[in-house]
C-alpha positions in Angstrom: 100.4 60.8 56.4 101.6 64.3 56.9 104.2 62.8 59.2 105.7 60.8 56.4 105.2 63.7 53.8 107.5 65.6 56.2 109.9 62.7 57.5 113.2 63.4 56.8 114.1 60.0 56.0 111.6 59.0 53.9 113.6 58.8 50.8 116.4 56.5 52.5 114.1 54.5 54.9 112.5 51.0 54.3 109.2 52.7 53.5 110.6 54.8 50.6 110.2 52.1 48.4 106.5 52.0 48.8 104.2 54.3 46.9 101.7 57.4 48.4 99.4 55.2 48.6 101.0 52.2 50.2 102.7 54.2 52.3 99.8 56.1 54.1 98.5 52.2 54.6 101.5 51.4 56.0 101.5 54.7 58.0 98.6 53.7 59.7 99.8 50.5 61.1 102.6 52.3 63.1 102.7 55.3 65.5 106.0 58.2 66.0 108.0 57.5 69.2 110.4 59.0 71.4 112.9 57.4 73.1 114.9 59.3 75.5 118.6 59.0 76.2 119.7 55.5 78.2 116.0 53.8 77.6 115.7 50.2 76.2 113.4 49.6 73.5 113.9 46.1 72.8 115.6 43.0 74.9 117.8 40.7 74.6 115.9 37.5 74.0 112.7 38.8 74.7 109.6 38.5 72.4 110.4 40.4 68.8 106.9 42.3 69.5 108.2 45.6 67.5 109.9 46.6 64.9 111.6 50.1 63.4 112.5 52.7 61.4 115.2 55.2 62.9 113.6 58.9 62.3 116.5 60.3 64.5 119.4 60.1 66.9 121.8 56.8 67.3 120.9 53.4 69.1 123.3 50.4 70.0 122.3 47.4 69.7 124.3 44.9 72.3 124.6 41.6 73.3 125.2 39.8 77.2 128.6 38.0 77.4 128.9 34.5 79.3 130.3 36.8 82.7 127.5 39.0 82.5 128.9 42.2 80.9 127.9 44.0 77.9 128.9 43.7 74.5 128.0 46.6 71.4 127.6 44.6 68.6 126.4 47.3 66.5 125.4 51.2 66.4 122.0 52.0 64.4 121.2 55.6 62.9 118.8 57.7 60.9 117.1 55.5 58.3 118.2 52.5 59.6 115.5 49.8 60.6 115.5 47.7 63.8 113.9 44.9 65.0 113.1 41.0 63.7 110.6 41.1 61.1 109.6 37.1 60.8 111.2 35.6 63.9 110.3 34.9 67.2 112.8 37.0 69.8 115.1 39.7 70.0 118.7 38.5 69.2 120.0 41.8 70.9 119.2 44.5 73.0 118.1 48.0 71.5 119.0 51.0 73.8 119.2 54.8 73.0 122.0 56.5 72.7 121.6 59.9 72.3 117.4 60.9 72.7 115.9 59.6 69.5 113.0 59.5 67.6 111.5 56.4 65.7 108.5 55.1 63.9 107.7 52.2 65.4 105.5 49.2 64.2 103.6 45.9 65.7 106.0 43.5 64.4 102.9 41.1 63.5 101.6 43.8 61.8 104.8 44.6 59.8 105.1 41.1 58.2 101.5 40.7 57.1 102.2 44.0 55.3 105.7 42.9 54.1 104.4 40.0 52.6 101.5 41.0 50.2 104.2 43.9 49.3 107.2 42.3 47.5 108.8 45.2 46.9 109.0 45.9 50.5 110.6 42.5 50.9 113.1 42.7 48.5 114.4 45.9 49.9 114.2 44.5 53.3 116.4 41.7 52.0 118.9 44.1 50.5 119.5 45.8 53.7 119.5 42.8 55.4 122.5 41.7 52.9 124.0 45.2 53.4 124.3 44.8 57.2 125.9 41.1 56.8 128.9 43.0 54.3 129.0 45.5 57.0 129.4 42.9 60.0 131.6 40.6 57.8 134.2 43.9 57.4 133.9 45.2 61.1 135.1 41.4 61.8 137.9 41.7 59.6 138.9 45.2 61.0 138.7 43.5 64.4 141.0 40.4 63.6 143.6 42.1 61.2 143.6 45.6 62.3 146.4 48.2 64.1 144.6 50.2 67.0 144.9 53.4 64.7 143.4 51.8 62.3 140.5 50.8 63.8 139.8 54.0 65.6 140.5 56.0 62.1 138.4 53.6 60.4 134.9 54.2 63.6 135.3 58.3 63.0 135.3 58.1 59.3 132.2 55.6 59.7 130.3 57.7 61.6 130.8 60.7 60.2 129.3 58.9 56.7 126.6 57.3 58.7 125.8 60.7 60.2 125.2 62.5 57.0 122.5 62.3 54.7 122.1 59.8 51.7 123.6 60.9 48.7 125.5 63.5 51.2 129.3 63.9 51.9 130.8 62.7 55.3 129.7 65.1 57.8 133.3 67.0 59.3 132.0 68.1 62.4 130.0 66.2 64.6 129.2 64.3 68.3 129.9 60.8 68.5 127.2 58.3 69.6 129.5 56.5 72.0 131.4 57.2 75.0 135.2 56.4 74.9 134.6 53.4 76.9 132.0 52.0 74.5 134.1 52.6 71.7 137.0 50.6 73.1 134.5 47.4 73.6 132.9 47.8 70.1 137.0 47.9 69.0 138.2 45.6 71.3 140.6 48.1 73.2 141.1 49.6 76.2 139.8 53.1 76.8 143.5 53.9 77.3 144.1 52.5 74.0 141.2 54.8 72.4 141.9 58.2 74.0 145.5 58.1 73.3 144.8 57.0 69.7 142.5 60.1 69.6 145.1 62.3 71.1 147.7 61.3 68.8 145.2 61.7 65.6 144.2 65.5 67.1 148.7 65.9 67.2 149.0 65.0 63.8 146.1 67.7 62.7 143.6 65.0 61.6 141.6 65.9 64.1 140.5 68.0 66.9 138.3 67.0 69.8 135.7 69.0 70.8 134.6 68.8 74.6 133.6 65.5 75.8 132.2 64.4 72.2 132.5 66.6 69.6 135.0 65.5 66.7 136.1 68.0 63.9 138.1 66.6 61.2 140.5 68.6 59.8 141.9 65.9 57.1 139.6 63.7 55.5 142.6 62.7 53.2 144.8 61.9 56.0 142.1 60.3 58.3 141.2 57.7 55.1 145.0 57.1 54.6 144.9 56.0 58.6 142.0 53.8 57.8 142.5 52.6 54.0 144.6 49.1 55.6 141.5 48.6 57.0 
């Protein structure tokens, strides 16, 4: 319990709905886990055995194409909750990003507790809701938008998905991907991305800091890029 009284997530993860008490039962159930940099925590297709909060750091979540390469459908981050509660296998692959930290829970386990707590439920259908809004707009920003667009649109993502609930958009920051990843989750070419990034850095939106690092320099501008998005 001291973990959770010191988690800071617990007010924006799927456990802060519970209360002290439910939450130290549910506490119990699951055990703190590191996951270093490049390791797989679930498969593709594999048995849904586990499921997750995000404590800290950035997994992808990605998908095997019919030729056999790789395919990011989705990034997860702090507070965000992984995993198939109620179903049999792993639509997608989980693998860390950056070295992370989760709590991590028997996913047998999990939905015995979900269901004698609605509460629980219900906010696990809300964010379930809220991620099919958020793949329904990446689908339209793949179909309808300009390359500047959609790379405006991932850096002012992220740097709201890197800040804290309740927070503003963090202005300096690491992304979670590498250029090439960001060009398959966009549908570019890497050539594509990095002169879209050069161009945005020109124009004093942004500045680029070592291999990672973003810095932006005008929010205003930078939502302008992404707003026909």
């Amino acid at each position: 319990m001291s973990a959770c009284n010191s988690c800071v997530v617990r007010t924006q993860a799927m456990c802060s709905i519970l209360s002290d008490r439910e939450r130290e039962e549910f506490a119990r159930l699951g055990r703190q886990m590191a996951v270093p940099t490049g390791q797989t925590l679930m498969w593709e297709g594999a048995d849904s055995m586990v499921v997750a909060n995000v404590v800290s750091g950035a997994l992808k979540l990605s998908t095997s194409v019919q030729d056999g390469r790789e395919q990011i459908v989705g990034v997860v981050y702090p507070s965000d909750f992984i995993g198939r509660p109620f179903g049999k296998t792993s639509p997608h692959s989980v693998t860390a990003l950056s070295d992370a930290r989760l709590c991590v829970f028997p996913r047998g386990a999990f939905d015995m507790f979900a269901r004698s707590h609605p509460d629980l439920e219900h906010r696990l259908l809300r964010r379930t809701l809220d991620e099919l809004d958020r793949a329904r707009g990446w689908m339209l920003l793949l179909g309808r938008a300009s390359a500047r667009e959609k790379v405006a649109t991932f850096i002012r993502d992220v740097a709201g998905r890197l800040a804290a609930e309740g927070d503003a958009p963090l202005t300096r920051f690491d992304l979670p991907l590498s250029r090439q990843q960001i060009a398959d989750i966009l549908g570019l070419t890497i050539e594509t991305v990095c002169r879209q990034l050069t161009a945005m850095k020109r124009a004093g939106v942004i500045d680029l800091i070592g291999r990672r690092g973003v810095a932006i320099l005008n929010p205003d501008q930078l939502e302008d890029m992404a707003h026909a998005a």
